[in-house]
N, C-alpha and C positions, 0 to 999 in steps of 0.2 A: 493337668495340674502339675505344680510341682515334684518331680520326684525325690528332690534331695537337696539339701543346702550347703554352703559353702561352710566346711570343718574346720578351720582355722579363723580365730577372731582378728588375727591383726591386720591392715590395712594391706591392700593387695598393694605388690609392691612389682616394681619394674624389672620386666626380663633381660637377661640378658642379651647383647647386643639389640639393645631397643630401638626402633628405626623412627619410633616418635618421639618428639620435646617429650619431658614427663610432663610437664602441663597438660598438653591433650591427651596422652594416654592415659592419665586419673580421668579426664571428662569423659573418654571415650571408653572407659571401663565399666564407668557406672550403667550403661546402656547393653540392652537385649540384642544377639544377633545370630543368624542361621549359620551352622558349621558342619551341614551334614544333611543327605538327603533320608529319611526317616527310613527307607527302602534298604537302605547299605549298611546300616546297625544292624548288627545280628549278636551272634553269642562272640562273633571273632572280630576281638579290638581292631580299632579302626584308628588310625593318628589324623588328628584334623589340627589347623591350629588359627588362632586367632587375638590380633592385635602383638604379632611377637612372640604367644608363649603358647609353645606346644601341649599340645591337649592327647585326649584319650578316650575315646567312645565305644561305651557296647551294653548290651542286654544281658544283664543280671536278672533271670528268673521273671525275663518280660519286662521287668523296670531299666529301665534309660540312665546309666550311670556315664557322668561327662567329672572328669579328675586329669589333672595335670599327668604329661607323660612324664612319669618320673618314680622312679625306686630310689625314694633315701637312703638304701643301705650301701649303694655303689654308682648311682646313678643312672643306671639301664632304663630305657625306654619301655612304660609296659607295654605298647602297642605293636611289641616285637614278643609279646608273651600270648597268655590264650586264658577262658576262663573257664573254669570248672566247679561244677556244683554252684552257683552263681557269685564265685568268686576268681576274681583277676590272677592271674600266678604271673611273677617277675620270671622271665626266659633265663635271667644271670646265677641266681642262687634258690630259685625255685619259693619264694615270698608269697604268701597269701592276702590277700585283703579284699573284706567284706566291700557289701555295694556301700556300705557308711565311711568307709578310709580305713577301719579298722584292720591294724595288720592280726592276723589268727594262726599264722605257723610260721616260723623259722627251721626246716627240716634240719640244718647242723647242727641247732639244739632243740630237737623236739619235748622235752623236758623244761626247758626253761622260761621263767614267766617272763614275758614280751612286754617292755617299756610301751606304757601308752603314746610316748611320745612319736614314735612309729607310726607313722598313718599319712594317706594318701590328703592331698587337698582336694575337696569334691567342689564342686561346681553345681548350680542351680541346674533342670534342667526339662524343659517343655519340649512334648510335640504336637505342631499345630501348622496344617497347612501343608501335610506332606513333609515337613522339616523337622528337623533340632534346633532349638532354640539354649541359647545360656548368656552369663553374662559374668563377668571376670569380678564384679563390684556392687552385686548390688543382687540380692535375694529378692526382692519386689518385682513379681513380673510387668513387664513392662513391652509387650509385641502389639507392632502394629496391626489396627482393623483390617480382615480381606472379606467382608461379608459374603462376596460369592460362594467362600468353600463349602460354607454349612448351610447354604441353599439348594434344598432338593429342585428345584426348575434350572439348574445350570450342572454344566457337562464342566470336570475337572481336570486338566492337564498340566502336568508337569515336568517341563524339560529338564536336561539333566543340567547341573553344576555347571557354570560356565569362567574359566579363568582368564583374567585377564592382568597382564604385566604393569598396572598403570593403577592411580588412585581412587580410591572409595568415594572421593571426591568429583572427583573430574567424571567419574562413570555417572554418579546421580546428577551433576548437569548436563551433562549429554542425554536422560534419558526424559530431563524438563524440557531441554532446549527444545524450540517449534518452528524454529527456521533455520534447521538443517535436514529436514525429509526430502527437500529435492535435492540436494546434493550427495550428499550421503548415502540415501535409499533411492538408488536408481535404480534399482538391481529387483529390490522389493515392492516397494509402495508409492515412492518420490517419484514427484512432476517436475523435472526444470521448466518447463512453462506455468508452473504454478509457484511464484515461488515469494508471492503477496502476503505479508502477517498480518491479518486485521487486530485492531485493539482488543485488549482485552483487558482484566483485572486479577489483583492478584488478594487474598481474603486472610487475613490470620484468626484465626480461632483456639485461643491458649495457645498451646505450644507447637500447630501446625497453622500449615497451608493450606491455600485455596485457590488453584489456577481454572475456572473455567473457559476456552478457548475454543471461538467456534470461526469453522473454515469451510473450502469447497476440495482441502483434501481427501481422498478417499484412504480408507483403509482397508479396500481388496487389494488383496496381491496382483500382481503381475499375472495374465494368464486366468486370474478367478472371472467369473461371471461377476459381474459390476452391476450388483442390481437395487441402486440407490436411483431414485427418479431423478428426472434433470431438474438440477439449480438445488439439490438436496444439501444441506448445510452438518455439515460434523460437529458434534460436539462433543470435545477431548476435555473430561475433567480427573485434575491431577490432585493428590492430597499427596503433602509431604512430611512425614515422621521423623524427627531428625533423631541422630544424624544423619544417617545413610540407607534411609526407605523410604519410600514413596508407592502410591498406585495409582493408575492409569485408568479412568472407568472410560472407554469410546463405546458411545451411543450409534446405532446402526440403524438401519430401514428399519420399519415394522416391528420398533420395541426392543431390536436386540441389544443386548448391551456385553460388553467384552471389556475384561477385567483381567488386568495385570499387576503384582506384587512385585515389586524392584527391589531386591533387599542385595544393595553391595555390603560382603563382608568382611572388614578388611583385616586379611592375615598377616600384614604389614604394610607400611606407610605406602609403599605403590606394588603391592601385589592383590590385586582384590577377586574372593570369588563370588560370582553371582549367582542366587538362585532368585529363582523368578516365576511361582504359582500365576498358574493362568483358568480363569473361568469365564465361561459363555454360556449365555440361553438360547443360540439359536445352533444350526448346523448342528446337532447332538448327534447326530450318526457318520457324521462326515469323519475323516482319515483323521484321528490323531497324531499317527506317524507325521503327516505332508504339516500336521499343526506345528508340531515341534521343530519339524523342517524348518520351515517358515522363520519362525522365532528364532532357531538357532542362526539364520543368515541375516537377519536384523543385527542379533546381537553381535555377528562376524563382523557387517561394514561399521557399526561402534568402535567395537572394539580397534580400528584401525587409527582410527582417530584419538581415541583416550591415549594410545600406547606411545603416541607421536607426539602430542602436547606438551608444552615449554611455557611454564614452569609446569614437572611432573605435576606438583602439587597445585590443588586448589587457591591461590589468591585468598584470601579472606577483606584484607584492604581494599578497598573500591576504587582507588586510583591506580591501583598496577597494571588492574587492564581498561579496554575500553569497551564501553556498551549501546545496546542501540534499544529504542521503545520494546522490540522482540523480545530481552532481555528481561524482563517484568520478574519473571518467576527466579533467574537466576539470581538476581540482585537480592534476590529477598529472602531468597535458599543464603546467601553469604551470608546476609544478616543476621538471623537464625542461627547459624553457627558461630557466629562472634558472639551472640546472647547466651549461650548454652556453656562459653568462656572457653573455647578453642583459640588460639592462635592467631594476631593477626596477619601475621606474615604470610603465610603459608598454611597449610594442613592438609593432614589426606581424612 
C-alpha cells in the first residue's frame, strides 16, 4: 500500500540540470518506477535518484519513506545524515523531520516555534516485487502486473540492480527485440545457425502490448541439460507497460513457465538502472546463485550494445530508422510512446 504521499501541492517542477525536454519529463513523471532494491532500505538513508532529481530512501519505524535529498535550511543532502527514533536528521545543522516531511527540531533554537513551511517533499511510495516503487507526479498507484511473485507454485529471484550508461529507451527495445539472440547471446542462449523470425503479431489492449512469438529458439543456457523434445516450439510472450516495463512469460517443456519483469529506471536521459524480478515453477531447488549468474551475463552482452547505439536515444519518428517485419513489437513500443505524448524526435 501506499506509505505516504507527495507534501507539496504544486506541480512537480523540473530539476536542475534536466537531461530531458520538460515535455517528456511531465510525461515521464506522471509514471510509477523502481528506485531501490527493498533488501537495502534499512534505518540508514540510502540516495537513489530518478528522472534527474535526487532522492532519499529509508525505514521510518518499518514504513518506506522516499523524499527529495534535500535540507531546505542550507541544502545538505539527507542521505548523508541518519535516522533516529524514526526520524531523518540533516548531518549539516543536525534538522529533524518526521516520516511526513514535518521538520520537529531546529537544535540552535530549540525553543523556537518552527515555520510549517519547513518540510521535506515526500514522495508516494510502494513495495512490491522485492522493490521500491515511487513516482515523481502522480499519487495514483500505477505498477506494472508480475503475477508470478504472489504465486506460491513458483520459486522467486532477484538479481541485484543492474546499471547501465545508455537509455530507458533503447534498453526496453533491446529486451522486445527477437532477432538479436543469435548474435548477441552467443555466449548464453543464441544460435547463429538459428537465426529465422517467424511471424508473428503484435495485440494492444488499453494502454499495453501484446507480442506472442513462437520459435525453435531454446532458452537453456549454454552447457544446461536441453531437455525440450525434438521440433519442441518456444513460446515467448511479452506484455509491455509503458513507458519503460515490460515482462517476458517463456513457456518451457512440461508446463514450465519463467517469468521476467524489465523495469528500466531511468535516472537520467541515458543513464538507466535495471531491476529485473524473475519467477519460475520448475527447477525450485536448483542454484539460484548460477540463476542470477545467468541473467546477470544476459544482461552484460545487452548492455554492450544499448551503450554503443547512435542516436543514444530512442527515435520516436519512424522514418529515422529503418525496420524489418522482426521489428513488429518495436514499432508499436514507439507508437505507444508517441501516444502517452513523449517526444517525437528522440526520447529516452
Amino acid at each position: 500500500m501506499i506509505s505516504n504521499v507527495k507534501s507539496h501541492n504544486e506541480e512537480a517542477q523540473l530539476p536542475r540540470d534536466c537531461t530531458f525536454s520538460p515535455q517528456d519529463w511531465h510525461v515521464l513523471s506522471q509514471y510509477w518506477y523502481p528506485v531501490a532494491q527493498a533488501s537495502e532500505i534499512l534505518d540508514k538513508p540510502v540516495a537513489v535518484k530518478l528522472l534527474d532529481v535526487k532522492l532519499v530512501c529509508y525505514r521510518s519505524n518499518g514504513k518506506i519513506v522516499i523524499a527529495r535529498d534535500l535540507c531546505f535550511h542550507r541544502g545538505a543532502p539527507l542521505s548523508k545524515g541518519w535516522v533516529e527514533n524514526g526520524e531523518i536528521v540533516c548531518p549539516y545543522h543536525g534538522f529533524r523531520y518526521s516520516c511526513e516531511g514535518k521538520c520537529t527540531a531546529v537544535p540552535a533554537h530549540p525553543d523556537t516555534k518552527i515555520s510549517p513551511k519547513l518540510k521535506l517533499i515526500i514522495y508516494p511510495a510502494v513495495e512490491r516485487y522485492g522493490l521500491i516503487w515511487t513516482s515523481l507526479g502522480s499519487s495514483e498507484e500505477n505498477i506494472p502486473a508480475f503475477a508470478g511473485w504472489d504465486d506460491p507454485d513458483f520459486l522467486n529471484v532477484l538479481p541485484p540492480a543492474f546499471d547501465i550508461a545508455g537509455s530507458a529507451g533503447r534498453q526496453m527495445e533491446g529486451f522486445l527485440d527477437v532477432s538479436h539472440f543469435a548474435f548477441v547471446h552467443t555466449e548464453t542462449f543464441g544460435d547463429r545457425s538459428n537465426t529465422d523470425v517467424p511471424q508473428y503479431e503484435v495485440k494492444r489492449i488499453g494502454n499495453e502490448l501484446i507480442a506472442e512469438y513462437w520459435s525453435t529458439v531454446s532458452n537453456y543456457g549454454k552447457g544446461q541439460d536441453n531437455l525440450a523434445p525434438e521440433g519442441f516450439r518456444w513460446l515467448r510472450e511479452f506484455r509491455v507497460f509503458p513507458p519503460f516495463a515490460a515482462s517476458l512469460t517463456v513457456y518451457f517443456p512440461n508446463n514450465g513457465k519463467l517469468m521476467i519483469l524489465n523495469c528500466a529506471s531511468p535516472a537520467s536521459a541515458r543513464y538507466t538502472r535495471l531491476f529485473s524480478p524473475i519467477s519460475r515453477n520448475f527447477d525450485k531447488d536448483a542454484s539460484i546463485e548460477d540463476t542470477i549468474s545467468f541473467n546477470l551475463q544476459v544482461f552484460h552482452e545487452d548492455r554492450e550494445m544499448v551503450e554503443a547505439q547512435t542516436p543514444e536515444d530512442l527515435p520516436l519518428d519512424l522514418h529515422a530508422e529503418a525496420h524489418i517485419p522482426a521489428d513488429r513489437t518495436s514499432i508499436a513500443y514507439r507508437q505507444l510512446l508517441s501516444e502517452i505524448g513523449l517526444g517525437r524526435i528522440y526520447t529516452s
